[in-house]
C-alpha positions in Angstrom: 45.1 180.5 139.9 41.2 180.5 139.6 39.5 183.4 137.5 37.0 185.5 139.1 33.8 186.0 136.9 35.1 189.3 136.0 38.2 188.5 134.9 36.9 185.7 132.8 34.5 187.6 130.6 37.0 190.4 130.3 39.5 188.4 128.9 36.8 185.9 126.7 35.1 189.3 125.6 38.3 190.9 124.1 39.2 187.5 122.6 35.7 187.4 121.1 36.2 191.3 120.2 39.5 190.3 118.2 38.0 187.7 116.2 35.3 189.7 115.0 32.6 188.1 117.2 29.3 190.9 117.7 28.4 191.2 121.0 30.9 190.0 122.5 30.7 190.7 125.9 27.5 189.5 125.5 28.0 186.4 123.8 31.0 185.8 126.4 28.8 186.1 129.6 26.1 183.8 127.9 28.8 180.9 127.2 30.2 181.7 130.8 26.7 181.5 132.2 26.2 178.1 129.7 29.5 176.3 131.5 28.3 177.2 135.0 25.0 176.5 134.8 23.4 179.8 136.2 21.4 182.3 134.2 23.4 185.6 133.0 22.3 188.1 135.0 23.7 186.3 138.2 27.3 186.6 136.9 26.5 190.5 137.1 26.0 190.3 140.4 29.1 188.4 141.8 31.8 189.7 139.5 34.1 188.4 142.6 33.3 185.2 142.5 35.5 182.5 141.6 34.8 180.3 138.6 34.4 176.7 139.6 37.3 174.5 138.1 35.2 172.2 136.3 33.3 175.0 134.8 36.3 177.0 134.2 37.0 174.1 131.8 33.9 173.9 129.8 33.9 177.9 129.6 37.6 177.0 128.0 36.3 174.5 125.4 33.3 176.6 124.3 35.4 179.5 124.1 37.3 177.7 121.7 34.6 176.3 119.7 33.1 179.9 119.2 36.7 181.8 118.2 36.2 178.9 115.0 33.3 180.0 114.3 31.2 177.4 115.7 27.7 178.8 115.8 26.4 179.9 119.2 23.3 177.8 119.1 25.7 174.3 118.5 27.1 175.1 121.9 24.4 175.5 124.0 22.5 172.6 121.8 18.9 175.1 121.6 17.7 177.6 120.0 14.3 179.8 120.5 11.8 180.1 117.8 8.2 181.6 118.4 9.1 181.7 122.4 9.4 177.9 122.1 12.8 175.7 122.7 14.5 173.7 120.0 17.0 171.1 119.9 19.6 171.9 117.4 22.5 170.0 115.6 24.5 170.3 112.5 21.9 168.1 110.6 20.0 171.3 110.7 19.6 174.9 110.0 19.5 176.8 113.3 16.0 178.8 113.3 15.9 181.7 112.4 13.9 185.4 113.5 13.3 185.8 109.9 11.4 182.5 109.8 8.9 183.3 112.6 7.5 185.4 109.9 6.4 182.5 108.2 3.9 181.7 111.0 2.6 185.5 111.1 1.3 185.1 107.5 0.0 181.5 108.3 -2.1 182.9 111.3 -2.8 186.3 109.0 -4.6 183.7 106.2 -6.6 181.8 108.5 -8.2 183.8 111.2 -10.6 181.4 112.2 -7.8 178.9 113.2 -10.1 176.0 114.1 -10.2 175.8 110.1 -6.8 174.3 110.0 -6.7 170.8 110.5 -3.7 169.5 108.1 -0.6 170.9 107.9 2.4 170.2 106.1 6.2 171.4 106.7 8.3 170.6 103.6 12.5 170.2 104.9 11.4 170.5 107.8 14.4 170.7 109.7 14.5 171.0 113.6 10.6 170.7 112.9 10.3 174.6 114.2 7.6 176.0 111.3 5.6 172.6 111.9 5.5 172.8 116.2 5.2 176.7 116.2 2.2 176.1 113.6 1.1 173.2 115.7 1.1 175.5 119.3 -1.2 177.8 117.2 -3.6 175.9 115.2 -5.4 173.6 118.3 -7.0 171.2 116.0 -4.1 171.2 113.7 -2.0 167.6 113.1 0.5 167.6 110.8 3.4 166.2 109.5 7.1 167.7 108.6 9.4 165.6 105.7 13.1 166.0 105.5 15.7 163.5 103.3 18.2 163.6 106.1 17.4 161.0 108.3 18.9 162.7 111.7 17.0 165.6 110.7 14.0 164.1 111.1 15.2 162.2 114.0 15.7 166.1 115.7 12.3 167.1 114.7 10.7 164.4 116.5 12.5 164.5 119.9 11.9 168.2 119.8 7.9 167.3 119.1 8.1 165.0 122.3 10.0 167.6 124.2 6.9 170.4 123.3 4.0 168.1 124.2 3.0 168.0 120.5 4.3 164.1 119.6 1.0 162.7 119.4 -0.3 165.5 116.5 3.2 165.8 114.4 4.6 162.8 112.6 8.1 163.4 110.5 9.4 161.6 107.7 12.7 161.0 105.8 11.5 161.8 101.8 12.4 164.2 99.4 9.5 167.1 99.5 6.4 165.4 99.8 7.0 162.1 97.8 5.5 159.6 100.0 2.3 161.5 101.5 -1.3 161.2 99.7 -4.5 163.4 100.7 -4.6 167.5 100.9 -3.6 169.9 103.4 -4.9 173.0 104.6 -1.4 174.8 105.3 1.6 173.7 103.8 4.3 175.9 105.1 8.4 175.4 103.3 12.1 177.2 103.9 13.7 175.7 100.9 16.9 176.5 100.3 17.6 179.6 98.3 21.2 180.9 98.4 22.7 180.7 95.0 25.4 178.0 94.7 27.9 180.9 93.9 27.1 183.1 97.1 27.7 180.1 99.2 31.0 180.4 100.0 30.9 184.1 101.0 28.6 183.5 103.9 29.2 184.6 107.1 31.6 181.5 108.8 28.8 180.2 111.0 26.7 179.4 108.0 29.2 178.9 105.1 31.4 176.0 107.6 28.6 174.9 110.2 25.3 174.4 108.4 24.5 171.8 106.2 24.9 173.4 102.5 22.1 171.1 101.5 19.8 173.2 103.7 20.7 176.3 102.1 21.9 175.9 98.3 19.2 176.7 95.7 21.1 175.8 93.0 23.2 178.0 90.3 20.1 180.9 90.4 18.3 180.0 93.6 15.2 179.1 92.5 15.7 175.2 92.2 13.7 174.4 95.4 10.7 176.7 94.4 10.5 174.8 90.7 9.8 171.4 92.9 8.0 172.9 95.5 5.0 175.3 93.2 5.0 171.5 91.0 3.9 169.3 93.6 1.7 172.1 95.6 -1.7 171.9 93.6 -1.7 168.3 94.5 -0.8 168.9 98.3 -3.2 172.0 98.4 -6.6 171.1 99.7 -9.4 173.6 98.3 -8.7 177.3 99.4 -5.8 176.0 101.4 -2.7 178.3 101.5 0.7 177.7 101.8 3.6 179.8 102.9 6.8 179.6 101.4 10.1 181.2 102.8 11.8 183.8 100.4 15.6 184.9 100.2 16.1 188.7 99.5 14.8 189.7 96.0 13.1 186.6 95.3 9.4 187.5 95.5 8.8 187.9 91.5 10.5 184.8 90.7 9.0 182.6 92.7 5.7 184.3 92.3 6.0 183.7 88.6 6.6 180.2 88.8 3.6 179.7 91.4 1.6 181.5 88.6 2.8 179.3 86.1 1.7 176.0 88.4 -1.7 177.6 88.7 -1.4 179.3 92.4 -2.7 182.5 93.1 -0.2 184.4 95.2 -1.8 186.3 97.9 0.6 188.8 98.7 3.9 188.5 100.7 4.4 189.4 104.2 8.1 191.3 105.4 10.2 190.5 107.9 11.3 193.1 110.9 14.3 193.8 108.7 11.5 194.8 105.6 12.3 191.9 103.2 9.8 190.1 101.4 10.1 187.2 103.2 6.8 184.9 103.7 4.8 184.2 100.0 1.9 183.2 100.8 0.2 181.0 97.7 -3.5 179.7 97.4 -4.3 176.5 95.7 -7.2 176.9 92.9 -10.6 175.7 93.3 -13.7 176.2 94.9 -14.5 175.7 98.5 -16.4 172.7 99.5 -18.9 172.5 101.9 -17.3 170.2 104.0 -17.3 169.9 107.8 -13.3 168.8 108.6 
């Protein structure tokens, strides 16, 4: 017998409910909305209607997907980041909110934002902090490294998809190994989970994303020790860069930088009020220059 809408999210909602799945409801009319191919808000408004067969299928197979756990983002292959669309995978971390504030200090330390002209994204991901930059800066190029190959590979399909191809170039490396010259913003979410909180993530993250993305290392810190190394040599003069913190991590990392010979410049919170975007300054005068 084929399910009316209504029937179909109540029963995907409660199975969402019993697998301890937030909003889910919510979540169940988005993946319903997902397999038909209509927005949300029309399956509010025929709650009689039949599901399609074919769709009725899909619905199934996502359903299934998201009672393991399966992040919502893999199933509808996109997620939004500064009111722009990504391309995901599980090559990638799936942007995050808490990331956007990243580009809030970077637009905070350079209000004139025809001074930007270089910018750099280290691990750069789905190549979200590098394009959201991008869309802001007009005179920006940039470039975004990863060392997983169909990372990169995401980052540049999703620079295509944006209209920003032609100003972003991305490349497999390790941090910054193969690029020469200085850049005006260099902008980094490192991972910083500590190898032993790993494994009591939430199940999206602990079985979905790619644990090279998100462990620091037996304290945390290991990606800021490479990172605050190689940044005086990356840092053109009086450029900034912006560097993504886990909770608590602010006076570590801003110790290290110190230690490297950055000057922190204060640290901007995220809409939950964690110190979440370090924003560093490279030393050395300003030239006059005319970039």
């Amino acid at each position: 017998m084929t399910p009316t809408v209504g029937a179909a999210l109540c029963e995907a909602g409660q199975r969402l409910r019993a697998a301890a799945i937030e909003n889910p409801r919510f979540e169940a009319r988005l993946l319903l909305a997902h397999a038909m191919g209509c927005r949300p808000e029309d399956l509010l408004r025929e709650p009689h209607a039949p599901v399609p067969p074919g769709a009725a299928a899909r619905f199934a197979a996502l359903l299934r997907r998201r009672l393991d756990r399966e992040p919502f983002a893999h199933l509808t292959g996109e997620r939004e980041f500064w009111s722009l669309p990504f391309a995901v995978s599980p090559a990638t971390l799936i942007p995050r909110p808490d990331s956007e504030t990243l580009i809030e200090a970077a637009l905070d330390a350079f209000p004139d934002r025809d001074r930007v002209r270089r910018i750099l994204d280290l691990g750069t991901g789905t190549g979200c902090l590098l394009l959201a930059a991008l869309h802001e800066f007009p005179r920006a190029g940039g470039f975004g490294t990863d060392r997983v190959p169909a990372a990169a590979a995401l980052a540049r399909a999703n620079a295509r998809r944006l209209g920003l191809g032609e100003r972003a170039r991305f490349l497999v490396a390790d941090w910054a190994a193969p690029l020469a010259g200085r850049f005006d913003l260099v902008l980094s979410n490192p991972p910083y989970i500590a190898s032993g909180a790993l494994a009591g993530l939430m199940p999206e993250v602990a079985r979905h994303e790619p644990a090279a993305a998100l462990d620091g290392g037996e304290d945390g810190l290991a990606a800021y020790r490479a990172l605050v190394a190689a940044l005086p040599g990356l840092l053109a003069p009086k450029g900034r860069a912006v560097l993504e913190l886990g909770q608590g991590q602010r006076a570590a990392v801003e110790a290290l930088a110190r230690g490297a010979g950055l000057r922190p410049l204060g640290c901007r919170r995220d809409l939950g009020g964690v110190e979440r975007a370090l924003v560093l300054e490279g030393a050395g005068p300003l030239p006059d220059d005319t970039r």
